[in-house]
Every structure is written in C-alpha cells, then in structure tokens.
Backbone bond lengths (Angstrom), bond angles and torsions (degrees), N, CA, C in turn:
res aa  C-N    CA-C-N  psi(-1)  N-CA   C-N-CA  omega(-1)  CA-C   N-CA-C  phi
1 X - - - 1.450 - - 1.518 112.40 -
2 X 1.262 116.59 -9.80 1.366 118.67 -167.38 1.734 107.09 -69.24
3 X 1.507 100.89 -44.60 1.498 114.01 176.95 1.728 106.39 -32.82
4 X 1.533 98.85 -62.08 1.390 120.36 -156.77 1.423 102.98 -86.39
5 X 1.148 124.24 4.43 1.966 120.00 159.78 1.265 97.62 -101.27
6 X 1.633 129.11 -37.58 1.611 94.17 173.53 1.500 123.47 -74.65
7 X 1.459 116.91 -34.13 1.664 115.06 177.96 1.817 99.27 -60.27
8 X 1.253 130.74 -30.80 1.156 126.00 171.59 1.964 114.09 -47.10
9 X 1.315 102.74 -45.46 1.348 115.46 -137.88 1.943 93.35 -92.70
10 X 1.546 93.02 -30.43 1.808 94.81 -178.17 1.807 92.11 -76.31
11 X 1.372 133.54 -31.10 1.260 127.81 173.89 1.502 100.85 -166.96
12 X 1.560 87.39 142.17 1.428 112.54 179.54 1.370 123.54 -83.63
13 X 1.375 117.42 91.42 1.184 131.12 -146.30 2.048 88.41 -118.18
14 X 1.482 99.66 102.17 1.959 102.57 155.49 1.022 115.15 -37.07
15 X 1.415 123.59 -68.98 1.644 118.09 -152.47 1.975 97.94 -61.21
16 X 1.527 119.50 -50.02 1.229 125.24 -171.80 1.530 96.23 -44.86
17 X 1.279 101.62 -64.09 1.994 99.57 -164.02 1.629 107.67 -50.92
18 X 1.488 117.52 -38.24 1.370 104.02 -173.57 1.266 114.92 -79.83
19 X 1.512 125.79 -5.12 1.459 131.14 177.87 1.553 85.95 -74.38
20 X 1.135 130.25 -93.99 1.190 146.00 160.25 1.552 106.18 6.42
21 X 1.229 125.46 -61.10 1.505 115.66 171.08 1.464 121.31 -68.61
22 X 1.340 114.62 -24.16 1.270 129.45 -179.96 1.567 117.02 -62.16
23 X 0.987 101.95 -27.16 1.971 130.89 -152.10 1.971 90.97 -102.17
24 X 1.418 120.79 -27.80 1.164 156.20 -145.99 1.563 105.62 -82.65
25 X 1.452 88.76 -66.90 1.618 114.85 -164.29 1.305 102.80 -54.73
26 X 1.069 143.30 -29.63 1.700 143.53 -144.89 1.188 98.43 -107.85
27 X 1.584 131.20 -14.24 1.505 148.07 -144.60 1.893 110.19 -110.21
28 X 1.750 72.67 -74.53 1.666 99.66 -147.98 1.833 106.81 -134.54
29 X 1.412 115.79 60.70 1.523 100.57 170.83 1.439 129.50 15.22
30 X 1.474 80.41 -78.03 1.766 107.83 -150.24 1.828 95.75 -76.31
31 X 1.545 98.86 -39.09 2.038 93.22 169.69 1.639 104.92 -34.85
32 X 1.832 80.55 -60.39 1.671 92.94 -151.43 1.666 114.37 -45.95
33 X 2.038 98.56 -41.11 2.217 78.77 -178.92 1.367 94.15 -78.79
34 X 1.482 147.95 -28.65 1.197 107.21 -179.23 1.444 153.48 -39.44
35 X 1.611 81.64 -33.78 1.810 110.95 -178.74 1.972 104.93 -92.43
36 X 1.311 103.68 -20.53 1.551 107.89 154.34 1.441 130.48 -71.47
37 X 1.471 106.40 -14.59 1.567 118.60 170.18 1.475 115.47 -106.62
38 X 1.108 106.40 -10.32 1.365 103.21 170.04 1.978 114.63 -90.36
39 X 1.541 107.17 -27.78 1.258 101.08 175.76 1.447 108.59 -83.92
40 X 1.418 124.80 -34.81 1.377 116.38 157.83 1.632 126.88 -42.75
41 X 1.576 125.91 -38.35 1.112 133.15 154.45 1.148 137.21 -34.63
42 X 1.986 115.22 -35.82 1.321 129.16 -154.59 1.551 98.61 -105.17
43 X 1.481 119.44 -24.41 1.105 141.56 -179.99 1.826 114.86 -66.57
44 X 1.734 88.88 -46.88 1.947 105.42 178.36 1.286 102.68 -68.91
45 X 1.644 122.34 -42.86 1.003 130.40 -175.04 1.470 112.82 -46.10
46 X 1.355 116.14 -49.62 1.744 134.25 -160.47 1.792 90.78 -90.86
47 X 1.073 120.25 -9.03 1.809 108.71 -173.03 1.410 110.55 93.85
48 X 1.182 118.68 3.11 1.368 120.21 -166.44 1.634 109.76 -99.73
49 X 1.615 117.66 67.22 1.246 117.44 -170.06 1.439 113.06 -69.35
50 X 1.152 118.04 -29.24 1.425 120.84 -167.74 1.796 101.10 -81.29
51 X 1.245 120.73 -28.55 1.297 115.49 156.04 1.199 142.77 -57.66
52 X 1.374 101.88 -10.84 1.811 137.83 163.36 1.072 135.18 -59.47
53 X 1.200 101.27 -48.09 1.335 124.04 -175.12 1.852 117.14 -64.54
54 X 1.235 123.56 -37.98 1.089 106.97 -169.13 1.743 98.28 -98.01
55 X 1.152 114.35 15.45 1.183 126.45 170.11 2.027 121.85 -83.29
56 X 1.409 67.97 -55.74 1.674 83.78 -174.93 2.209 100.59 -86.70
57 X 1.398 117.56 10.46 1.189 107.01 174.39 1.453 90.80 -104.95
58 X 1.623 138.02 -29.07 1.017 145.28 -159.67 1.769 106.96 -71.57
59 X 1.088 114.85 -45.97 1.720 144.43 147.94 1.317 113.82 -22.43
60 X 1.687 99.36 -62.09 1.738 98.32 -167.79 2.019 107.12 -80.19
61 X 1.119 95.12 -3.02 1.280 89.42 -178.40 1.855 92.40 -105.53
62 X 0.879 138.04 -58.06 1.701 122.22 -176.82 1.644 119.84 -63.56
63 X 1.457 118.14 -7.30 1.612 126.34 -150.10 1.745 82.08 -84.86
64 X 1.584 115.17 136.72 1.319 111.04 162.39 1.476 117.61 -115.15
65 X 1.469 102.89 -2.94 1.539 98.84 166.87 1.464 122.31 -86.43
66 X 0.803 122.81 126.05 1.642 131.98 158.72 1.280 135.50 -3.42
67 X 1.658 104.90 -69.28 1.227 140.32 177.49 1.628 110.29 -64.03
68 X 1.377 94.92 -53.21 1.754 96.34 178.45 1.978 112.64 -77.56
69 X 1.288 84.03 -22.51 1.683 85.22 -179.64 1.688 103.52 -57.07
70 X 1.227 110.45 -52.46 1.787 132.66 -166.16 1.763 84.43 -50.65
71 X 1.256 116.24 -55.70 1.586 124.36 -165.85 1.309 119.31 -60.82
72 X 1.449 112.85 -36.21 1.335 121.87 168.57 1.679 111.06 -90.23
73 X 1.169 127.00 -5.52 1.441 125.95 147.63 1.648 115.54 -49.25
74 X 1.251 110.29 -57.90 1.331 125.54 -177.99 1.391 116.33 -70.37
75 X 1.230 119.76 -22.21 1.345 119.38 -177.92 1.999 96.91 -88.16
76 X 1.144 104.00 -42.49 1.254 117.04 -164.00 2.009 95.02 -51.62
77 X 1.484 101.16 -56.54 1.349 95.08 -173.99 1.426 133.84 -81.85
78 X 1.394 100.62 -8.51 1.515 110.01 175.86 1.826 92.47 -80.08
79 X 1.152 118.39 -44.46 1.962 100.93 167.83 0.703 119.54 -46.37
80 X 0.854 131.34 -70.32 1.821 130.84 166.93 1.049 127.37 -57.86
81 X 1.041 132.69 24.57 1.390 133.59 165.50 1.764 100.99 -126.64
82 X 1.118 118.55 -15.22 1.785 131.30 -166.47 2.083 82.23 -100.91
83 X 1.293 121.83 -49.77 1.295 115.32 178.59 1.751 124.11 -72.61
84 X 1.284 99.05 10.31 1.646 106.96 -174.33 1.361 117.98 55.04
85 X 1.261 110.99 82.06 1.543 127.82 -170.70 1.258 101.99 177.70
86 X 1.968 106.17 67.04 1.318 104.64 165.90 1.640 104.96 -66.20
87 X 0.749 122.45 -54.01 1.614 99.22 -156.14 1.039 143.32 -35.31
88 X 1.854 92.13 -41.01 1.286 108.04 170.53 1.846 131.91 -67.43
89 X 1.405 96.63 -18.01 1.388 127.74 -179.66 1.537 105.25 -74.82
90 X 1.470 117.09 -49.07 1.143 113.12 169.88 1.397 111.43 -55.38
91 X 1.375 98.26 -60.84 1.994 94.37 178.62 1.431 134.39 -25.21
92 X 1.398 86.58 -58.98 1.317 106.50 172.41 1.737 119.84 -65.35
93 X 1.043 123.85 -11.55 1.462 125.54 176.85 1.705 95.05 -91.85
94 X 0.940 118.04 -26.76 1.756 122.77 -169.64 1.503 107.16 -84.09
95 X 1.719 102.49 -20.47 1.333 106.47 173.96 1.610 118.29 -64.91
96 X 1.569 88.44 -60.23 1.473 137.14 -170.11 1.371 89.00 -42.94
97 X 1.402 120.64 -64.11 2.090 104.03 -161.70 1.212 126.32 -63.05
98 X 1.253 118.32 -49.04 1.465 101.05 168.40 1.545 141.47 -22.94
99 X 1.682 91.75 -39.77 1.519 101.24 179.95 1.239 123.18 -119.40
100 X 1.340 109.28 17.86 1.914 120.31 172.83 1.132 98.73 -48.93
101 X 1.190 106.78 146.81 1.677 115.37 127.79 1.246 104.09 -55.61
102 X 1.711 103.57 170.80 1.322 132.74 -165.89 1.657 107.65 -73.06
103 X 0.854 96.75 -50.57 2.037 120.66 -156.89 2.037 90.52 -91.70
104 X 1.398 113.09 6.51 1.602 108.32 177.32 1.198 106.74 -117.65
105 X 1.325 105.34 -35.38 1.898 109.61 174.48 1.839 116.56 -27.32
106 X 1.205 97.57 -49.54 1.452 110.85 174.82 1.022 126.27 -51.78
107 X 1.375 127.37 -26.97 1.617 132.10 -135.91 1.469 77.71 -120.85
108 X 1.748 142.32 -34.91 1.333 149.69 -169.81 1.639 115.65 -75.69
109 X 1.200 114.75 -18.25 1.229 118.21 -146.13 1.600 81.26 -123.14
C-alpha cells in the first residue's frame, strides 16, 4: 500500500484509491474504508457526488471506528442530498442518529 499512498498523496486520484481499497478489503477493514473515503473525497472534490456515494456507503459498512463512522454518516448524506436524492439522504440521516456521536448530531440535522 505504500506505493499507492504516495501516488495517492502527489494526486488524488478516485479510481487509484478505490483500487487501493479494493486490494484492501481482503486485508485490512479499517485500510479498506479509509481508502474508501479517500476515493469518495476525490470524487466530492471533482463535483461528482453521486460518484460518492457508493464509496462513502462502502465505508460505513467496513469503518470500525465510531468517530469516523459518525463522519462518514455526514459525508454520506450531504452526497446525496448535493446528488439529488433527498430521500435517500433523509434516510440516511434517520439512519445516522441513533449512532452519532455527540458533537455530529448537529452537523446531520
């Protein structure tokens, strides 16, 4: 992975990070959403929310921290809501509270 955090890091390249998470999954969970939040990132970055999305859903299911889970809640629904798909955005915020963190609740609502 080392290869693929520096070609990551000189440019933030989607397709790289999701190879990279892909390569991930079989490994390392917590690699894998990292490198699922980072290609979701490169995607928000470019306007491409709807390209996000299966990124940042891919995340909430491998993420074992807490904190970042709450984060990729928020990222998850502001894509979807920036890609025109409230509903699903709503959903996903209805998902999201139960299991926020404290200090994210805010940022959902």
């Amino acid at each position: 992975m080392s290869t693929a955090e520096v070609a990551f890091n000189q440019e933030a390249d989607a397709n790289l990070a999701a190879s990279a998470a892909g390569l991930a999954e079989s490994h390392d969970a917590a690699l894998a959403s990292s490198w699922h939040a980072r290609a979701a990132e490169a995607h928000r970055a470019a306007g491409r929310y709807r390209d996000a999305v299966p990124h940042l859903s891919r995340q909430l299911e491998l993420e074992p921290d807490a904190k970042l889970k709450s984060a990729a809640w928020v990222a998850l629904s502001t894509a979807l809501l920036r890609s025109g798909q409230v509903r699903e955005a709503l959903d996903a915020v209805d998902r999201a509270l139960p299991q926020a963190e404290p200090g994210v609740r805010g940022r959902l609502l």
